[in-house]
C-alpha positions in Angstrom: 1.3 -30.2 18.4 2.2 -28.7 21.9 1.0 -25.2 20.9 -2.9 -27.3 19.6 -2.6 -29.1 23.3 -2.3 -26.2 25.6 -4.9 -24.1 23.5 -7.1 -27.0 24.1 -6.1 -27.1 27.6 -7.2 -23.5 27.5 -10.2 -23.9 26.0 -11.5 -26.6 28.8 -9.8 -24.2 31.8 -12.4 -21.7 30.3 -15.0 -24.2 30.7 -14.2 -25.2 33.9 -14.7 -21.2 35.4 -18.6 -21.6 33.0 -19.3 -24.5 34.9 -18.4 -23.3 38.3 -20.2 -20.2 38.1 -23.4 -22.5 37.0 -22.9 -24.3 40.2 -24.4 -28.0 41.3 -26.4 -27.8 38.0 -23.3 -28.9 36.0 -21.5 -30.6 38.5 -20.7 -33.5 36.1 -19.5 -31.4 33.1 -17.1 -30.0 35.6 -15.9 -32.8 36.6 -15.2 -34.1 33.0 -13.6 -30.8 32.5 -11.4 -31.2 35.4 -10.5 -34.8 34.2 -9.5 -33.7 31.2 -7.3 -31.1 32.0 -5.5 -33.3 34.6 -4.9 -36.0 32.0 -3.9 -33.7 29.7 -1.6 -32.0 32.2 -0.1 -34.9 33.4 0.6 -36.7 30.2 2.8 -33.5 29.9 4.0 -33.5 33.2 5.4 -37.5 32.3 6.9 -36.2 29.5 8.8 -33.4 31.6 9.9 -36.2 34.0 11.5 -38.7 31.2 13.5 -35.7 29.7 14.9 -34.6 32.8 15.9 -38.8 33.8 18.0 -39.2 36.3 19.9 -36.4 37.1 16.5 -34.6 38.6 15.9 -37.5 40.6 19.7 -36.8 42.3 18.8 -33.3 43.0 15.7 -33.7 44.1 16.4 -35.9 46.8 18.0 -32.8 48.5 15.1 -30.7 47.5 11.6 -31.3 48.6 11.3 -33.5 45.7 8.7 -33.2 42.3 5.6 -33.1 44.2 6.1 -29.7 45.3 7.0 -29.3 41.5 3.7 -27.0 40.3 3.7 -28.9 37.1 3.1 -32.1 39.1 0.6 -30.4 42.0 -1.7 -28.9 39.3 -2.6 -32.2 37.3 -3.0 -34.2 40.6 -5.5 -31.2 41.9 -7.5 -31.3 38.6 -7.8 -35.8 38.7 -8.6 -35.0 42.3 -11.4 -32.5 41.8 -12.5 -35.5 39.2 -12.8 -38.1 41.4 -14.4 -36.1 44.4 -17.6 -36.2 41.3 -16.7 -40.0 39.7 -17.1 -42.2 43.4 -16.5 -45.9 43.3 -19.9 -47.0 43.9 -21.8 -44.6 41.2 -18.7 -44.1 38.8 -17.0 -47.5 38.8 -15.2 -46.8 35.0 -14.6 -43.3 35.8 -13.1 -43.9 39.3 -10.6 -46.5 38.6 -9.2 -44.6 35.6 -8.6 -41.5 37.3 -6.9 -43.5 40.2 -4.8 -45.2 37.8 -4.0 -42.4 35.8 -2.9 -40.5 39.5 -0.8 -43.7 39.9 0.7 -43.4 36.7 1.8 -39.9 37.4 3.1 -40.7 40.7 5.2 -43.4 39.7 6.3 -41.7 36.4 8.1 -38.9 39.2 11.9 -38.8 40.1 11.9 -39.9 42.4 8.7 -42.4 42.3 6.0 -41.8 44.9 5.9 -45.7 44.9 3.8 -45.3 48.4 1.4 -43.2 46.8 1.0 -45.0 43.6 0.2 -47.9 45.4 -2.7 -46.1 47.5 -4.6 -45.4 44.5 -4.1 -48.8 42.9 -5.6 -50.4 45.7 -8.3 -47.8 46.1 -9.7 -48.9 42.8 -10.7 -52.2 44.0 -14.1 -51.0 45.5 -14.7 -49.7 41.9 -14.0 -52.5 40.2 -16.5 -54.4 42.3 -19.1 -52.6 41.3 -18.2 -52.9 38.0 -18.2 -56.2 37.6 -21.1 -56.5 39.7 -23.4 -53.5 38.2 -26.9 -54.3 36.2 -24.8 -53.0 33.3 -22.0 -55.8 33.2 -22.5 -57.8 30.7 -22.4 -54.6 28.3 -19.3 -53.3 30.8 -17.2 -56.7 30.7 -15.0 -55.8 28.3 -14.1 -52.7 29.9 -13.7 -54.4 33.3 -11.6 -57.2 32.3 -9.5 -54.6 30.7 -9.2 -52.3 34.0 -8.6 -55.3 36.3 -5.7 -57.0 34.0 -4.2 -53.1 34.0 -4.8 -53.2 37.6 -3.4 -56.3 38.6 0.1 -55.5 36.4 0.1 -52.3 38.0 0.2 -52.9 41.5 2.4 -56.3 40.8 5.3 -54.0 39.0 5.0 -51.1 42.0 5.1 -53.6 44.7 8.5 -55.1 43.4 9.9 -51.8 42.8 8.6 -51.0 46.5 10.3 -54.3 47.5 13.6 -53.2 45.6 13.8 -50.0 47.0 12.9 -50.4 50.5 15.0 -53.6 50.8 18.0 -51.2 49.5 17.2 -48.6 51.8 17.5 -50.3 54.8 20.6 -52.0 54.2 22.3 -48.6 54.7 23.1 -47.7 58.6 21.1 -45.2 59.3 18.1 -47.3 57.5 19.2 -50.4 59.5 18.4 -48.2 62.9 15.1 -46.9 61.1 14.2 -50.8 60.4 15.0 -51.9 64.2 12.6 -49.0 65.2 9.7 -50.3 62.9 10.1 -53.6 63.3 9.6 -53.4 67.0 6.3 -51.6 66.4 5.5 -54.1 64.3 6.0 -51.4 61.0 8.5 -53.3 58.7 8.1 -52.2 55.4 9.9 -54.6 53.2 8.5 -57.2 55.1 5.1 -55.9 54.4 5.4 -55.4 50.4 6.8 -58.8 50.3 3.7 -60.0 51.9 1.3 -57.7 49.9 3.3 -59.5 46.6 2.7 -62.7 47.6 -1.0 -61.9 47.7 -0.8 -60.2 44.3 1.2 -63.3 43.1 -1.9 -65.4 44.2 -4.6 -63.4 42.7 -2.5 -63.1 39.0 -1.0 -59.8 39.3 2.0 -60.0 36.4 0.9 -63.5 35.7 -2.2 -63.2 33.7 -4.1 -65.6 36.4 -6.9 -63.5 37.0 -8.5 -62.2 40.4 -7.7 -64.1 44.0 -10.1 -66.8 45.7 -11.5 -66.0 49.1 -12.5 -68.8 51.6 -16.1 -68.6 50.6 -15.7 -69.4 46.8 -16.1 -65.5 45.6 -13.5 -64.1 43.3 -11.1 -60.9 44.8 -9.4 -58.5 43.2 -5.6 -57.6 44.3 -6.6 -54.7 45.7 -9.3 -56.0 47.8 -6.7 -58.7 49.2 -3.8 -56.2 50.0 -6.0 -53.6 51.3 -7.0 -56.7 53.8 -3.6 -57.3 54.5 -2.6 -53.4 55.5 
């Protein structure tokens, strides 16, 4: 099965140097190309990081850590190139899956990339926007309640773990200095996930509840609420 996988992965890295060479004339099929291979590569890369558990994510803290790890950088290029094609407004479907699939891989690291998990969850909420508010939504609805519930659980299970971890970090001395720092520039981390959860918590995120309420009536996603609160 892994042998079929990388000789597809081949195949569509062959297909990515035709398109390239054809320039903007198959921009799109690139970009497919390019998500493919990054999905493809990642899912791989996932697999890598649950074998190795733990113990990598002990070493690695005295390393520079599995982003640097080419295994990780070369999926994450390949989603990237993707979603430089798939933008929110045009490519509402396409966009949030990448993001999430980017979030995925960054949280699936040891150690998690919680931080940068979290920036791609909440980037999807312009996309989803669009989505539910496209001429094509009522064909799209499934799809979009789908995303937004994936959505919603997402960034509700990274923000506790960002919550767990930061709150952990900081009761450590050298953390407890750090914290005194930010908090008198008004940068207290904890603090702030706890408040970004508490919006999550209002718009449904882990709950099932659906999207938040803004003063005016109109529904928000979570991401459109903690991106307000940043």
């Amino acid at each position: 099965k892994k042998q079929l996988r990388s000789a597809a992965v081949d195949l569509v890295m062959q297909a990515i140097h035709i398109y390239q060479s054809m320039g903007n004339v198959a921009a799109r099929e690139l970009a497919v190309a390019h998500y493919q291979v990054g999905l493809a590569l990642s899912d791989d890369a996932l697999r890598e990081e649950d074998a190795a558990g733990p113990g990598a994510q002990r070493s690695r803290r005295k390393e520079k850590g599995a982003l640097q790890n080419p295994k990780v950088m070369l999926p994450m290029r390949h989603l990237e190139k993707a979603l430089s094609f798939f933008t929110a407004p045009t490519y509402p479907l396409d966009f949030t899956r990448i993001n999430l699939q980017l979030a995925r891989l960054l949280e699936g690291l040891h150690p998690p990339a919680l931080d940068k998990a979290l920036a791609h969850i909440i980037s999807t909420h312009t996309a989803l926007w669009h989505l539910e508010h496209s001429t094509s939504a009522a064909s799209m609805s499934g799809a979009y309640e789908s995303l937004q519930a994936e959505v919603e659980s997402f960034l509700g299970r990274v923000l506790r773990d960002l919550i767990r971890t930061s709150s952990s970090a900081s009761s450590t001395p050298q953390a407890s200095n750090q914290s005194a720092s930010s908090t008198s520039s008004g940068h207290d981390r904890p603090s702030v996930y706890r408040q970004l959860y508490r919006i999550a918590l209002q718009g449904g995120a882990g709950t099932g509840q659906g999207p938040g309420v803004a003063q005016d009536g109109k529904t928000k996603t979570n991401g459109e609420s903690a991106r307000e609160s940043l």
